[in-house]
C-alpha positions as CSV (number, residue, x, y, z in Angstrom):
1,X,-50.7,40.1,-123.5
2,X,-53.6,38.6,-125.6
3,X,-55.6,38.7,-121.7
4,X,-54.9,42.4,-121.6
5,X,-57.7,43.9,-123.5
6,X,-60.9,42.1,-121.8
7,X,-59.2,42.8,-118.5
8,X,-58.6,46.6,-119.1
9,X,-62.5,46.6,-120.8
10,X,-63.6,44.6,-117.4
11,X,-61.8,47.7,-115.3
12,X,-63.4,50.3,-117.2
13,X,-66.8,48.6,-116.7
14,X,-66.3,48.3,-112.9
15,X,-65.2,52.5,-112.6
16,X,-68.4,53.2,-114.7
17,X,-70.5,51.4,-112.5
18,X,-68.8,52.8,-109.4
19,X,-69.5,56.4,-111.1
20,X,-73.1,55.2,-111.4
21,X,-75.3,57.8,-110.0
22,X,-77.4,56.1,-107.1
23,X,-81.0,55.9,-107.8
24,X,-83.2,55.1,-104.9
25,X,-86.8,53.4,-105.4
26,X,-89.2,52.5,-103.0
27,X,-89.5,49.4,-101.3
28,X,-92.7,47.2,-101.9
29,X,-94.3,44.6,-100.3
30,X,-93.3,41.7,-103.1
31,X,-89.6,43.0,-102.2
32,X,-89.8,41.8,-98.3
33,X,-88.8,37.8,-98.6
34,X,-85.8,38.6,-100.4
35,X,-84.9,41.4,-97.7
36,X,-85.5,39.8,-94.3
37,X,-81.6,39.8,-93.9
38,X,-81.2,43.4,-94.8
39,X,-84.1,44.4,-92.9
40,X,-82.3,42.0,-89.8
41,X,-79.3,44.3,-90.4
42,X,-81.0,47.4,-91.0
43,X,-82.8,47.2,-87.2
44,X,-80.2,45.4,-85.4
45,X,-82.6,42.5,-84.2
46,X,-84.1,39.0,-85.2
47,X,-87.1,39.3,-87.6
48,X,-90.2,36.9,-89.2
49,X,-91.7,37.3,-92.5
50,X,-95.1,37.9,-91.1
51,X,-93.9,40.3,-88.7
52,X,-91.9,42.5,-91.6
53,X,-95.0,42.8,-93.2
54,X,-97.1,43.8,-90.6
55,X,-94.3,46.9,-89.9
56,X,-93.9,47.6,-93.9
57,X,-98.1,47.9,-93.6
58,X,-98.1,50.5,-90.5
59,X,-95.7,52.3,-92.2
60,X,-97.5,52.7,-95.6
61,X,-99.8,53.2,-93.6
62,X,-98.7,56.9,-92.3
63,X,-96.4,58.0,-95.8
64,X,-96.4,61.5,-94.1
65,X,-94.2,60.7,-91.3
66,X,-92.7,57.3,-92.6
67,X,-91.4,55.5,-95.9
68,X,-89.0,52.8,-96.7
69,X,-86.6,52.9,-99.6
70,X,-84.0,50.9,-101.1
71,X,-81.2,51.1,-104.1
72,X,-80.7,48.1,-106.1
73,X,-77.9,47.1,-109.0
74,X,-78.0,44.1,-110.8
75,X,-80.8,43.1,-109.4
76,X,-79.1,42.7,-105.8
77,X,-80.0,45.6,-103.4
78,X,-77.2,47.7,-101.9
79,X,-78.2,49.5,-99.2
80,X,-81.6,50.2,-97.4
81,X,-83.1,53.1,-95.3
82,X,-86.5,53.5,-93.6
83,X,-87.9,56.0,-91.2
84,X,-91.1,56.5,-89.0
85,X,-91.9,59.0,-86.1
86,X,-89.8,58.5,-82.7
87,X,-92.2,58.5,-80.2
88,X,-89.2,58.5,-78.1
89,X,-87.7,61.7,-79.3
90,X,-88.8,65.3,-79.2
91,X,-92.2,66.2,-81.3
92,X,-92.6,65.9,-84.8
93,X,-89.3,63.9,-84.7
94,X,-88.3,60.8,-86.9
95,X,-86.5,57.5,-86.4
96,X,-83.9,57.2,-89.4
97,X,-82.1,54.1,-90.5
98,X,-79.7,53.6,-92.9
99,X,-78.0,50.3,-94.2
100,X,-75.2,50.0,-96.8
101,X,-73.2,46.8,-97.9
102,X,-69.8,46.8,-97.0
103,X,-68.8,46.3,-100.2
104,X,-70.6,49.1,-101.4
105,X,-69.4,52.1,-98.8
106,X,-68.0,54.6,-100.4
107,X,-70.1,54.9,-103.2
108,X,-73.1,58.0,-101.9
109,X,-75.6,55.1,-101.8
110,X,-75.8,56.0,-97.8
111,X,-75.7,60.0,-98.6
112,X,-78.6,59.1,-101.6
113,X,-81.3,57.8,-98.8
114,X,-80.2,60.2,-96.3
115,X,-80.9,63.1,-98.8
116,X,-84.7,61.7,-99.1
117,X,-85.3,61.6,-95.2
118,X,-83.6,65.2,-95.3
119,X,-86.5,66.2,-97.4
120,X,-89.4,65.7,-94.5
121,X,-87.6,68.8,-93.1
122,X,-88.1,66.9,-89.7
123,X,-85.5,66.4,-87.0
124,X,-83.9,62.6,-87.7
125,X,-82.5,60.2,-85.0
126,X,-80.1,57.1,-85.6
127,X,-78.7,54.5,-83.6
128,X,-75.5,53.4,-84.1
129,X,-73.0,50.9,-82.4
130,X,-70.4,52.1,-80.3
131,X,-68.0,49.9,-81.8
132,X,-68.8,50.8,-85.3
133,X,-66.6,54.3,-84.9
134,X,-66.7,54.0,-89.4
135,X,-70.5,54.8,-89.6
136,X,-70.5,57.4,-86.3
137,X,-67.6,59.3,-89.0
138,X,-69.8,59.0,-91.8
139,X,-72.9,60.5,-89.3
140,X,-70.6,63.0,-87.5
141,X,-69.4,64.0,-91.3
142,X,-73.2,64.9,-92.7
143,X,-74.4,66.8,-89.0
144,X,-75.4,64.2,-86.9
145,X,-74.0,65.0,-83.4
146,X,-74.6,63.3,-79.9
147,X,-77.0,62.5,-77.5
148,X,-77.7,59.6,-75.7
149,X,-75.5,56.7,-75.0
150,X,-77.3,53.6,-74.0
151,X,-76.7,50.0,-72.7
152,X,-78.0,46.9,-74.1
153,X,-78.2,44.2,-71.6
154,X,-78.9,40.0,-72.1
155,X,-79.9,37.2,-69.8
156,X,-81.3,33.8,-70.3
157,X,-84.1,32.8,-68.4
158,X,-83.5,29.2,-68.3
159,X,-80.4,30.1,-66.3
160,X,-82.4,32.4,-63.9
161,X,-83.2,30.2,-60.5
162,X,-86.6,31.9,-59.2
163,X,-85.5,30.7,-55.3
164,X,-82.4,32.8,-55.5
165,X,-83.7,35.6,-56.2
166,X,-86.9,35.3,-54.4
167,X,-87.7,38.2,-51.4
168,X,-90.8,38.9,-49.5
169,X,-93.6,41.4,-50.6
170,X,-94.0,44.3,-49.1
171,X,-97.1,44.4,-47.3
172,X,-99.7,44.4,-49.0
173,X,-98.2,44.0,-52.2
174,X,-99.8,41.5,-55.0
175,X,-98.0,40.6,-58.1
176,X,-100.8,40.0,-61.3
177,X,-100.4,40.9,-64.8
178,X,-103.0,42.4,-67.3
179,X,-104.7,39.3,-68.9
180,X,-108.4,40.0,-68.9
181,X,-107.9,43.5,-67.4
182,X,-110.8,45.6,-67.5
183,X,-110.7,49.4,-69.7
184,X,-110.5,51.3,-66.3
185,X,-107.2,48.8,-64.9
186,X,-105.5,49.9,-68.8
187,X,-106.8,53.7,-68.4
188,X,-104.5,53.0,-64.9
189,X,-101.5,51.6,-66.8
190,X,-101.4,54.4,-69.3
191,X,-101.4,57.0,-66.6
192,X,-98.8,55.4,-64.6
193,X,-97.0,54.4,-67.6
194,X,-97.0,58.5,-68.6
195,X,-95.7,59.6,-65.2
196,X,-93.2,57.2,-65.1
197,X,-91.5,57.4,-68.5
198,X,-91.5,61.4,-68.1
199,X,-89.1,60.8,-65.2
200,X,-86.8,58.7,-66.9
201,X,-83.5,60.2,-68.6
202,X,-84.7,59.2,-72.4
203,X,-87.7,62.2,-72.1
204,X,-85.7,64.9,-70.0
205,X,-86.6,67.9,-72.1
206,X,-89.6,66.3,-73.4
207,X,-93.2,66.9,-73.7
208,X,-95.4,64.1,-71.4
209,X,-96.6,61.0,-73.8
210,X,-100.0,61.3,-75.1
211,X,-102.5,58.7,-73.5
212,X,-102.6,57.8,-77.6
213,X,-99.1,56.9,-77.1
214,X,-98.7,55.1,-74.3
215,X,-101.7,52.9,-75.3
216,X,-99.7,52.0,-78.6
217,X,-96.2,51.3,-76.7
218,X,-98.6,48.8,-74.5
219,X,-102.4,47.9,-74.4
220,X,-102.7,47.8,-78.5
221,X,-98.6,47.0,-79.8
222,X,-99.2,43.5,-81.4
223,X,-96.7,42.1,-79.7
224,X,-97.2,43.1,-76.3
225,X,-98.7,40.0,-73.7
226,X,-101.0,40.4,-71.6
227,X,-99.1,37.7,-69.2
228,X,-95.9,39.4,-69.5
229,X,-97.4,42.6,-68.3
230,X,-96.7,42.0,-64.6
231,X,-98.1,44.4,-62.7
232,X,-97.6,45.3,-58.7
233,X,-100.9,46.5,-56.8
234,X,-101.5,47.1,-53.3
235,X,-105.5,47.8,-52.2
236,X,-105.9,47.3,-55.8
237,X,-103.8,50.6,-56.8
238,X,-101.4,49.6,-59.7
239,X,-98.1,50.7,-57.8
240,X,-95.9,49.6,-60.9
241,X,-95.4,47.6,-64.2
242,X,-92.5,45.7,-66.5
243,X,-93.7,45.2,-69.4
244,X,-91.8,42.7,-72.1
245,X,-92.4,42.4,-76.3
246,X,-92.8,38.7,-77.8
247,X,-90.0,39.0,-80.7
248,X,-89.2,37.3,-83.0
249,X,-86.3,34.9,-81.5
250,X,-86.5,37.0,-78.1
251,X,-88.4,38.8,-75.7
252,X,-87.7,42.6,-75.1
253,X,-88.3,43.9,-71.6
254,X,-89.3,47.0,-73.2
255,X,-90.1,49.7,-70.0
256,X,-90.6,49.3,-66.1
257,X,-92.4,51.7,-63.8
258,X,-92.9,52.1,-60.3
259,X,-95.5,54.8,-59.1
260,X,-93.8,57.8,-56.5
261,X,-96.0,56.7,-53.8
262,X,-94.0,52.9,-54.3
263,X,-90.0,53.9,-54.8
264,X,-87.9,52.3,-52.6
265,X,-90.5,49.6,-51.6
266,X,-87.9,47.1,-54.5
267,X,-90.8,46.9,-56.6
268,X,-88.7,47.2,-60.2
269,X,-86.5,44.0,-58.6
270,X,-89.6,41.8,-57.7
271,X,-91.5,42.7,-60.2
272,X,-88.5,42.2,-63.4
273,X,-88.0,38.9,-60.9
274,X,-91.4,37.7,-61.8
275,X,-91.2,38.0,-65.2
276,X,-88.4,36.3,-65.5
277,X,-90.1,33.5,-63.7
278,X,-92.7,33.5,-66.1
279,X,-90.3,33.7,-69.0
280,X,-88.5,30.9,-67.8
281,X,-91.2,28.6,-67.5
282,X,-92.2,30.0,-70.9
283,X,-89.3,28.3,-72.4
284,X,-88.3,31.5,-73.5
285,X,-83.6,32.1,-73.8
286,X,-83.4,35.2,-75.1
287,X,-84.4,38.3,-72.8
288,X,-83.0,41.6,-73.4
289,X,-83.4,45.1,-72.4
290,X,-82.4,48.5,-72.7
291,X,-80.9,51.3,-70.9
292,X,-80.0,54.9,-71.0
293,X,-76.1,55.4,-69.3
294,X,-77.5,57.2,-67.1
295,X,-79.8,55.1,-65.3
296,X,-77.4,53.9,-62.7
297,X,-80.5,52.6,-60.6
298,X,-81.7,50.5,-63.0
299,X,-78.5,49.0,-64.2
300,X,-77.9,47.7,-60.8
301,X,-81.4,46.2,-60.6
302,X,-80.6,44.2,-64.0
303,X,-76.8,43.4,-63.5
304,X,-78.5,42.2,-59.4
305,X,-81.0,40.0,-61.7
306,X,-78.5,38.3,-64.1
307,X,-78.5,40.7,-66.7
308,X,-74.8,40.5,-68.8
309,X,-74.3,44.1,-70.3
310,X,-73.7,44.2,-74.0
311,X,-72.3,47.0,-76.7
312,X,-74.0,49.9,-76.4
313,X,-75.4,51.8,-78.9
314,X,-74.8,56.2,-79.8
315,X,-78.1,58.4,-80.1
316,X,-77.4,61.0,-83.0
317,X,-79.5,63.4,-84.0
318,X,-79.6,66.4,-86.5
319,X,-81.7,68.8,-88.2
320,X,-83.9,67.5,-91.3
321,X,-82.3,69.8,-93.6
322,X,-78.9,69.9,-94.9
């Protein structure tokens, strides 16, 4: 019995610091080393030390619409939450996520940083993993409620054989891509870019990109190349695009268009064909993309290319204030 007493005082510490009120601070840019893994977990993808600063600075950059915070105990940090407009989303909308420890659930730490981004008044968007059903609960439970489900999908392009999946051009069809375009060819893109996203299902009910926006998702995002920009022209029109991200440990086909004039012509096929051409001899093994459920035409172009479908990830979205 002479163990008793510091194992009973050892329990009463542990409840008090369970009962410890969370107490959020702000993340700063001496913080990042130490949470690249967080931040990995936080945004569900690969990341560099370089390229985690560059994101922390663009979104210090805009503190009205974005900020980045972070609870720490002991020294060790416990859960992490950032947001930043969702140019994807309706206006004046905000990209929210939110990561706890598993060891630490259950404490508010979550409900702590979610309070803060409630406080922009703004409507706030997560992601989550359809096979995390524990944190859609915890999202359900605080008046997040559905709306998109979408498909993540993987392929390596060392495995991709070019002559298998070659087809003929439709006449007068030229495959180039946008290194050393001139202002007038990315004027083009952004147009063609706008059209096409507004028909996809991610912007049904949605106001048409801005030409501000569309040159940010492609002609000035830092990690956009100019290479992997294939583009499809016939008579020197730009009839359609795929453009892919250079990330860290991967490349993202982020977004492919084809211009009305072009549908059914196979242009999303030969053109996502040729990039993975270029990928491949790249040396690039890690290409993924995704896609709304509902985008039954495009799924068949990627799972026809190679493409392995992965989880898939829930849209949730709710009002900014509680």
């Amino acid at each position: 019995m002479r163990n008793a007493e510091p194992l009973i005082r050892n329990r009463t510490v542990c409840s008090k610091l369970r009962k410890m009120k969370p107490d959020p601070r702000r993340v700063t840019l001496q913080d990042l080393p130490a949470l690249m893994p967080l931040y990995a977990a936080l945004l569900s993808r690969p990341l560099t030390l370089e390229r985690l600063e560059l994101r922390f600075q663009r979104l210090e950059a805009c503190p009205e619409i974005s900020a980045q915070w972070l609870v720490e105990e002991d020294g060790a940090t416990l859960a992490l939450c950032d947001w930043e407009a969702n140019d994807y989303g309706p206006p004046d909308s905000l990209r929210l996520n939110v990561w706890v420890e598993p060891g630490a659930h259950g404490r508010g730490f979550g409900t702590a940083l979610l309070k803060l981004a409630e406080q922009t008044g703004k409507l706030l968007s997560a992601n989550i993993a359809d096979d995390d059903p524990p944190s859609l609960a915890w999202a359900e439970k605080r008046g997040f409620v559905f709306h998109a489900h979408r498909f993540e999908s993987k392929l390596d392009p060392q495995e991709f054989d070019p002559a298998q999946h070659a087809q003929p051009l439709p006449e007068g069809v030229t495959l180039g891509d946008m290194a050393g375009a001139s202002a007038a060819e990315w004027d083009e893109l952004a147009a063609l870019l706008i059209e096409t996203f507004a028909q996809t299902p991610d912007a049904q009910g949605l106001p048409k990109w801005s030409v501000e926006t569309a040159r940010k998702a492609v002609q000035l995002s830092p990690q956009m190349r100019p290479e992997w920009l294939v583009c499809a022209r016939r008579g020197g029109r730009l009839m359609g695009f795929t453009a892919a991200l250079d990330m860290p440990g991967m490349v993202y086909n982020q977004m492919t268009g084809v211009a009305d004039t072009a549908k059914g012509l196979g242009l999303a096929y030969l053109m996502k064909a040729e990039l993975l051409r270029r990928l491949k001899a790249a040396g690039v093994s890690d290409v993924r993309t995704h896609n709304h459920a509902a985008n039954l035409a495009m799924l068949r172009v990627n799972e026809k290319l190679g493409y392995v479908r992965q989880h898939g990830r829930w849209e949730v979205r709710r009002s900014g204030s509680s």
